[in-house]
C-alpha positions in Angstrom: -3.1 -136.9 79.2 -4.2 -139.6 76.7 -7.6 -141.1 76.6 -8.5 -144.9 78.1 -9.0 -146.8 75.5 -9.7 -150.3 76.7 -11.3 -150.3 80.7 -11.7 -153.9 81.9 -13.3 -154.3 85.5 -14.1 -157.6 87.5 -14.0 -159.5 84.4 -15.0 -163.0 85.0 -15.7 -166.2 82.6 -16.8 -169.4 83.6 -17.4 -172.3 81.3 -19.5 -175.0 82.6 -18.2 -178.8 82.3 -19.6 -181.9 80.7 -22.2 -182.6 78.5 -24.8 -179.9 77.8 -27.8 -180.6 76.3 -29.4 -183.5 74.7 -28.4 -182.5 71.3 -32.1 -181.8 70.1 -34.4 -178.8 70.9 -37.4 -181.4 71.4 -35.4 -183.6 73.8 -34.5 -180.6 75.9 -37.6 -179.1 76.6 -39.0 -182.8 77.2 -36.4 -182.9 79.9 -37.0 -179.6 81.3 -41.2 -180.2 81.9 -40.5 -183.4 83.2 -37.3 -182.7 85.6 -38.3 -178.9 86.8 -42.3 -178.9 86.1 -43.2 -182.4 87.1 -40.0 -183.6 89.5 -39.5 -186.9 87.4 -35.7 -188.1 86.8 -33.6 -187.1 83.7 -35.8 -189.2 80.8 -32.4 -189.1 79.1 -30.0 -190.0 81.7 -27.6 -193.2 80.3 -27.3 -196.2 82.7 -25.1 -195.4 85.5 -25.1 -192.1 85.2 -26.1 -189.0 87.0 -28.0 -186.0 86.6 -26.4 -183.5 84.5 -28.2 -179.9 86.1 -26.8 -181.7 89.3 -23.0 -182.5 89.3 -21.6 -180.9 86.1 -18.6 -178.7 87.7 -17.7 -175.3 86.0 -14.2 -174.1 85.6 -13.3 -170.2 85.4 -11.4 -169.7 82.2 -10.8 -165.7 83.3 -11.6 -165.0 87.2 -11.9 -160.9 88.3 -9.5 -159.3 86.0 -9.6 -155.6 86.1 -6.7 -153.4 84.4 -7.0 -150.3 82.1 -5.2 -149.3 78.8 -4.8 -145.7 77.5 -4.9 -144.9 73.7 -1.7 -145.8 72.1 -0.3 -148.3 74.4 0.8 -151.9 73.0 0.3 -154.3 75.6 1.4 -157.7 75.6 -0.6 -160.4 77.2 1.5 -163.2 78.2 1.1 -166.9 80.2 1.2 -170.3 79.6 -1.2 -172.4 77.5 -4.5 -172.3 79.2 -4.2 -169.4 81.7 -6.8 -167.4 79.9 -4.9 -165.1 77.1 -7.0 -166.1 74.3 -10.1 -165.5 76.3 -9.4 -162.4 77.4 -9.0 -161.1 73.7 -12.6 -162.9 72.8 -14.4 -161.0 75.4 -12.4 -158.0 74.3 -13.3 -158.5 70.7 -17.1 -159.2 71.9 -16.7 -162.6 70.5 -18.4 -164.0 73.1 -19.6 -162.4 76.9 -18.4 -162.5 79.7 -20.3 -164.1 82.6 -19.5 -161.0 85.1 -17.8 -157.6 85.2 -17.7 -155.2 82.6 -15.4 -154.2 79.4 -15.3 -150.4 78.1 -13.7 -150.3 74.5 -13.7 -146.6 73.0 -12.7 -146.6 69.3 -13.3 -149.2 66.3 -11.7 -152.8 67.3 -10.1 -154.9 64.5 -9.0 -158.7 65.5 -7.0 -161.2 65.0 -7.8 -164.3 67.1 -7.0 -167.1 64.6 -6.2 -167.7 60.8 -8.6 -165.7 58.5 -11.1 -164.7 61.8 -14.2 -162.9 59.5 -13.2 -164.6 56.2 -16.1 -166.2 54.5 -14.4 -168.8 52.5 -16.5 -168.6 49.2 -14.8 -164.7 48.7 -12.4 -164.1 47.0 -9.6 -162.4 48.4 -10.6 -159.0 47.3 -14.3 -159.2 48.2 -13.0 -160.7 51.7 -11.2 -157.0 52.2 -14.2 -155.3 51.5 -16.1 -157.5 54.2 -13.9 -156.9 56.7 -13.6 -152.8 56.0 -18.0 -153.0 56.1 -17.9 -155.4 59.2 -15.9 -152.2 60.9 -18.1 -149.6 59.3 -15.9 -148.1 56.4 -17.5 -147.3 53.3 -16.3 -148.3 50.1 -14.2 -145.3 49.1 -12.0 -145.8 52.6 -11.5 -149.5 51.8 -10.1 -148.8 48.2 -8.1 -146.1 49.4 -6.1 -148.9 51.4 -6.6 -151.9 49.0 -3.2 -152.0 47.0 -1.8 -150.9 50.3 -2.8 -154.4 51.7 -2.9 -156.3 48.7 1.1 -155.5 48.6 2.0 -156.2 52.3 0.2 -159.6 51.9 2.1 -161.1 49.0 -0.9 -162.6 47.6 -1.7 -159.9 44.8 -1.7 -163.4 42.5 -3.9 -164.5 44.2 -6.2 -161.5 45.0 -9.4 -163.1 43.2 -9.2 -166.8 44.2 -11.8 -168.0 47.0 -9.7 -168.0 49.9 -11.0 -171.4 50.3 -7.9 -172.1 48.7 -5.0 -170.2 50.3 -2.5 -172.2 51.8 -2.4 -171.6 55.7 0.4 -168.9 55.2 -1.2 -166.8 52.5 -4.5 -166.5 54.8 -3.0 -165.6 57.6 -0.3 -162.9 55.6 -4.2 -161.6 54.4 -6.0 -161.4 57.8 -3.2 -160.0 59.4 -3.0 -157.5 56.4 -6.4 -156.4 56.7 -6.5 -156.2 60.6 -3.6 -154.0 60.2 -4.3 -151.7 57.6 -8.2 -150.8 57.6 -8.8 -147.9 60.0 -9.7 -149.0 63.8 -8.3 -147.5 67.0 -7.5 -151.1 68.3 -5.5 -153.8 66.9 -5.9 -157.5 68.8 -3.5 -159.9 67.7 -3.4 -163.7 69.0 0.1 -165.5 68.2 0.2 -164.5 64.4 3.6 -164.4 64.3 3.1 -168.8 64.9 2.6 -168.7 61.4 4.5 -167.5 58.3 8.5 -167.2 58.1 11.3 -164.5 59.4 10.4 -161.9 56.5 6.5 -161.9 57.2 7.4 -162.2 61.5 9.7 -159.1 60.4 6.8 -157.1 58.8 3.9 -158.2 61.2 6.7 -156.3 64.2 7.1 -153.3 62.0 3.2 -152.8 61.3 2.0 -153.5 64.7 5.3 -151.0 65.9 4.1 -148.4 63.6 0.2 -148.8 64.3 1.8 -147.8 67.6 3.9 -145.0 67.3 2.9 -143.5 64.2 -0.8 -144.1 63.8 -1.7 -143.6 67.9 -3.4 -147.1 68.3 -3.8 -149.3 70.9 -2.3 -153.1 70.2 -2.9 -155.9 72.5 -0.6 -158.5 71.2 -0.5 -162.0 72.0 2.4 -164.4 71.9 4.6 -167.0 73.2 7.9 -165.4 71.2 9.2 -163.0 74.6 11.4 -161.6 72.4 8.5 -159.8 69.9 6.6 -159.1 73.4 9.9 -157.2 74.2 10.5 -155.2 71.3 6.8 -154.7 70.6 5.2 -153.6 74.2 6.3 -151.4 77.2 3.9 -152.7 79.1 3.0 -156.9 80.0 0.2 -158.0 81.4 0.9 -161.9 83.0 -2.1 -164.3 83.1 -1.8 -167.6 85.6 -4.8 -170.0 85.8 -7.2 -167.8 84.7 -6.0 -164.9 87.0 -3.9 -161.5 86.5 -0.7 -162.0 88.5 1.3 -159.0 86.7 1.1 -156.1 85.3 4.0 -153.5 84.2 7.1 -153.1 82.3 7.1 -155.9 79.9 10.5 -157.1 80.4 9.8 -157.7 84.4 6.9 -159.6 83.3 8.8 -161.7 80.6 11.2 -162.3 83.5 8.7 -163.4 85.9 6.7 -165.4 83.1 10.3 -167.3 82.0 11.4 -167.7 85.9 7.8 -169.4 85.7 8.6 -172.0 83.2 12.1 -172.7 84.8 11.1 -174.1 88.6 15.0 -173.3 90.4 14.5 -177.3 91.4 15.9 -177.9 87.9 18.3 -174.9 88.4 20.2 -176.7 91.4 21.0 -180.7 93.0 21.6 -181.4 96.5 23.0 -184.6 98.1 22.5 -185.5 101.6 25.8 -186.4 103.7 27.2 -189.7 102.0 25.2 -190.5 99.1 26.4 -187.5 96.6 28.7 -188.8 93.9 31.9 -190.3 95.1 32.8 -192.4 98.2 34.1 -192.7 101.8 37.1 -190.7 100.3 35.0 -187.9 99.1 32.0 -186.7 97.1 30.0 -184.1 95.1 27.7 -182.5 97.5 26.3 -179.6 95.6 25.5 -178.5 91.4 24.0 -175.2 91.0 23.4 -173.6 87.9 22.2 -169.4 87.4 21.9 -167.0 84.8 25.6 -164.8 85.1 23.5 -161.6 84.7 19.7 -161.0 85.6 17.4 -163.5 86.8 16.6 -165.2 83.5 18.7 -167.3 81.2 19.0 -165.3 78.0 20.8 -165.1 75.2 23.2 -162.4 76.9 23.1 -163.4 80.4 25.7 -165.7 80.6 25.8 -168.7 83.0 27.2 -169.6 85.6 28.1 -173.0 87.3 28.5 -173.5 91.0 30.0 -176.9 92.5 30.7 -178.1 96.5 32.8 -181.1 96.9 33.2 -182.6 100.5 37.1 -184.2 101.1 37.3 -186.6 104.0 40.4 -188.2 103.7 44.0 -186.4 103.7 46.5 -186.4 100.7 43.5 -186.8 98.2 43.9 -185.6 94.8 40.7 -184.2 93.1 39.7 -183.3 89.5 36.5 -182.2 88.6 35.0 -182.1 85.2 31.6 -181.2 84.0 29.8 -181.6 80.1 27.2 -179.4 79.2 24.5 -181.2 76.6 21.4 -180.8 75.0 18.0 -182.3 75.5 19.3 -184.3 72.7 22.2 -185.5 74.0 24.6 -184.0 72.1 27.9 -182.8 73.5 28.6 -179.3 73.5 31.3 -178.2 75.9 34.0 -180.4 78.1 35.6 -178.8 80.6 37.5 -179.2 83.9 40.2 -178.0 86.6 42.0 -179.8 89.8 41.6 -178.9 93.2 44.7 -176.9 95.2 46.5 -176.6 91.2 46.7 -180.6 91.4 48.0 -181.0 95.0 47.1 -183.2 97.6 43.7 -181.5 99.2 43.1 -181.0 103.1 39.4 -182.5 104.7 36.7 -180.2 104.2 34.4 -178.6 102.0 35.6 -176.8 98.7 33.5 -174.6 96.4 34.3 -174.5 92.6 32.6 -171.9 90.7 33.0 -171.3 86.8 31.6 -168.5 84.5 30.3 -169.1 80.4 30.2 -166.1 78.6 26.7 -164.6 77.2 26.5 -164.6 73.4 27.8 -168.3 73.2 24.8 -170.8 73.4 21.9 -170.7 71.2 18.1 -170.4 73.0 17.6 -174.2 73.8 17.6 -176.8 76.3 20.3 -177.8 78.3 22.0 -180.4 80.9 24.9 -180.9 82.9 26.6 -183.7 83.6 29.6 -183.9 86.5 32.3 -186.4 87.4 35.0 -186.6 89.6 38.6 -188.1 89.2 42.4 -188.0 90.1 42.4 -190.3 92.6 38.8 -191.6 92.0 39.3 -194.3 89.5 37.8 -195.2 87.4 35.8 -191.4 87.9 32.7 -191.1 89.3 30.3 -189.8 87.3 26.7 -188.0 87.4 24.3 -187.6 84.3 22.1 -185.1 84.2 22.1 -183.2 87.8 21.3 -179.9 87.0 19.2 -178.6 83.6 18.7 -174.8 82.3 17.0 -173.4 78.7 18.5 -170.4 77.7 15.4 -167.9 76.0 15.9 -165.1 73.5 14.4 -162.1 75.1 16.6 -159.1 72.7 14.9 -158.7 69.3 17.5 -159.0 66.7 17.6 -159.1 63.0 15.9 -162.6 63.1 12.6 -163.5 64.9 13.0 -167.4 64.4 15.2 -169.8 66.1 18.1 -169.7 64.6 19.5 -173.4 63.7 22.7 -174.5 65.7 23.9 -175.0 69.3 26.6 -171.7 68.9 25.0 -168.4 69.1 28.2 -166.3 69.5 28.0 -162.2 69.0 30.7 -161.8 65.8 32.4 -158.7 64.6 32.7 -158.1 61.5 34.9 -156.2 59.2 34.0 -154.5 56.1 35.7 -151.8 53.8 35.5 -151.3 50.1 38.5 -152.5 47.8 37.7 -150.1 44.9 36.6 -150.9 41.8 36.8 -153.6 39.4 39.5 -153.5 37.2 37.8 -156.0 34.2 34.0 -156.1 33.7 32.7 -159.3 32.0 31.5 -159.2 28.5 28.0 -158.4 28.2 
C-alpha cells in the first residue's frame, strides 16, 4: 500500500480587507498606544473615514479543505480564476501559512508557482541551478550529476551564463520548469506553466511531469486551465469553487463538472411563452435547445445536437425551418434547413425537429445559433442568437494549443512507400 504523501486537514485562509497599516513602523505603534492603551480615535484616520481595526471585512481565500494524496499520484487542481488553486499550492509549498488546519508533506517539495519562483535575478543561469538544488538540500555532486540533463531540456545552453535578468519570459520559465523537474524531490507543484512557452515545450513539460509520475514514483500537483493536459496528466481532480473543495475523484468527472460549470444550461436552451416566440398568429418557434450528442460536455468528439418545437395554428400552412451556426465572431459556419411533413401543408399542433452534427467537425470555440422560419412566412422570420454552446478539447492529442480554424475534422490518411528514386541530384 503506498505511503501518504501530502495530508491536508481543515485547511483554512483568510486574508483580511483594506488598508493595513499606516505604512511606517513609528506611525503604527503611535496608533496602537493611543487606540488600545489610552482609548483615543485613530490619530491617522483620513476625513470621513472609519476605523480600520473596526470595519475592515476579511474574505476566505481557502475555507476547511481536507483531502489526502498517496506517493505517486498526479493530481490536478482545477476551478475558475479566484476559487483558491493558487493558494492552495502556496500553503502547500510553505510559501506562506495557513490561518487554520494543518498540512502533512513527507518527502522534499520542488515548486513552481510562477515564472522563475527562487531565481535571484543577478545569477546566471548556471549558478541559479545550483541555488535551487541547495535550497532543496542537494550537495554539489547531485546537482552536477543533473546539470547537462537540464541545461538540455531547457534550450537555453546559449545562454547558460547570462544573469537571468535577461531571459526573455519563455526561456525563464523553460529553466524553472527544468529545474523543478529534474533536481531530486518527492513532489513536484506546478501552477499553469504550460500558459507559457509553445506546442514543443507544452509537449515536453506533459512528458516530464508523466514520467516524474510513472517512472520516478513522485507525487505532481499540477495546476491548469488547459482540461485536456489535466486529462492526460492526472487520474485524479480535485475541483475548487469560492474557496471551497466541491470535488474530488476521477479527473475526467471533475473536468466534466468544472466545464458544465462554465456553460450555465440557460445558454444551452430558449423558451418562448405562448405568442411571442418567432412567427405570428399563423405559427411560431416555441422552443431551441442545444446538447452535447454524447456525454454531458461539449467536446471535441461529443458531437451536438439541436432540438427545435414549432407550434402551427392555422391549417394548410407550409413550414420551413432553417438554422446558422456562428461564431462569437460572427462568422458563418454552417447553413442548414428541412420542411415540415416533406414540404406539405402541416396540421395545428406542436412539431418537434431534432438534428444531429457529427463530433470531430468543429474546432474548440464559441458558438451561436441563429433560427428562422419560412415557406409561407414571408419574408421569414428570423431569430439571432437564441441558443450559444463552446465546444472544449478534453482528449490530449498530438497538439496542446488551439489549433487555428473553425474545422476540426478527424482525417484519414493514407501512406505507402513508392520505392526508390530512380535519379539522384548531382552532388
Amino acid at each position: 500500500m503506498k505511503e501518504t504523501a501530502i495530508q491536508v486537514r481543515n485547511l483554512s485562509k483568510k486574508y483580511r480587507l483594506g488598508e493595513v497599516g499606516t505604512g511606517s513602523l513609528s506611525q503604527d505603534v503611535e496608533r496602537w498606544w493611543k487606540m488600545r492603551i489610552l482609548g483615543q480615535e485613530d490619530p491617522f484616520l483620513k476625513i470621513g473615514g472609519t476605523s480600520a481595526t473596526g470595519t475592515a471585512g476579511t474574505v476566505y481565500s481557502l475555507k476547511d479543505i481536507s483531502f489526502e494524496i498517496k506517493q505517486g499520484e498526479a493530481v490536478g487542481i482545477i476551478g475558475k480564476n479566484g476559487a483558491g488553486k493558487s493558494t492552495l499550492l502556496k500553503l502547500l509549498s510553505r510559501v506562506t501559512a495557513p490561518t487554520s488546519g494543518h498540512i502533512r508533506l513527507k518527502g522534499r517539495v520542488a515548486s513552481m508557482l510562477e515564472i522563475g519562483t527562487g531565481f535571484h535575478p543577478e545569477l546566471t543561469g548556471r549558478e541559479n541551478i545550483y541555488l535551487n538544488g541547495a535550497i532543496l538540500g542537494m550537495n554539489k555532486r547531485e546537482i552536477s550529476r543533473k546539470l547537462d540533463e537540464i541545461i538540455d531540456f531547457s534550450g537555453v545552453d546559449q545562454y547558460i551564463d547570462t544573469p537571468v535578468k535577461r531571459y526573455s519570459s519563455g526561456m525563464y520559465v523553460r529553466l524553472a520548469f527544468g529545474v523543478a523537474a529534474h533536481l531530486e524531490s518527492e513532489i513536484l507543484i506546478v501552477d499553469e506553466v504550460l500558459a507559457v512557452g509553445d506546442a514543443e515545450f507544452q509537449r515536453k513539460c506533459l512528458g516530464k511531469m508523466g514520467d516524474a509520475k510513472t517512472n520516478d514514483g513522485r507525487t505532481v500537483l499540477f495546476v491548469s486551465h488547459n482540461m485536456a493536459a489535466v486529462t492526460a496528466l492526472c487520474q485524479r481532480a480535485v475541483l475548487l469553487e469560492k474557496g471551497e473543495m466541491v470535488f474530488d475523484g476521477p479527473a475526467r468527472e471533475g473536468v466534466e463538472r468544472y466545464l458544465q460549470s462554465n456553460n450555465p444550461e440557460v445558454n444551452q436552451e430558449k423558451s418562448w411563452p405562448p405568442g411571442e416566440g418567432p412567427g405570428d398568429y399563423r405559427g411560431r418557434l416555441s422552443m431551441v435547445k442545444v446538447s452535447p450528442a454524447r456525454g454531458n460536455v461539449f467536446s471535441l468528439s461529443a458531437g451536438i445536437t439541436l432540438e427545435f418545437r414549432v407550434i402551427c395554428h392555422t391549417p394548410g400552412l407550409r413550414i420551413n425551418l432553417a438554422f446558422e451556426i456562428i461564431t462569437s465572431d460572427q462568422i458563418l459556419v454552417l447553413q442548414h434547413g428541412t420542411a415540415l411533413a416533406d414540404g406539405k401543408a402541416v396540421e395545428p399542433g406542436n412539431y418537434e425537429i431534432s438534428v444531429d452534427i457529427p463530433g470531430n467537425m468543429l474546432n474548440q470555440g464559441r458558438y451561436l445559433i441563429n433560427v428562422w422560419l419560412g415557406g409561407s412566412f414571408k419574408p421569414p422570420k428570423r431569430f439571432d442568437h437564441v441558443a450559444g454552446f463552446t465546444i472544449e478539447h478534453t482528449q490530449i492529442d498530438h497538439i496542446m494549443v488551439p489549433v487555428p480554424g473553425i474545422l476540426r475534422p478527424v482525417l484519414n490518411y493514407q501512406q505507402k512507400f513508392a520505392g526508390t528514386a530512380a535519379d539522384r541530384p548531382n552532388e
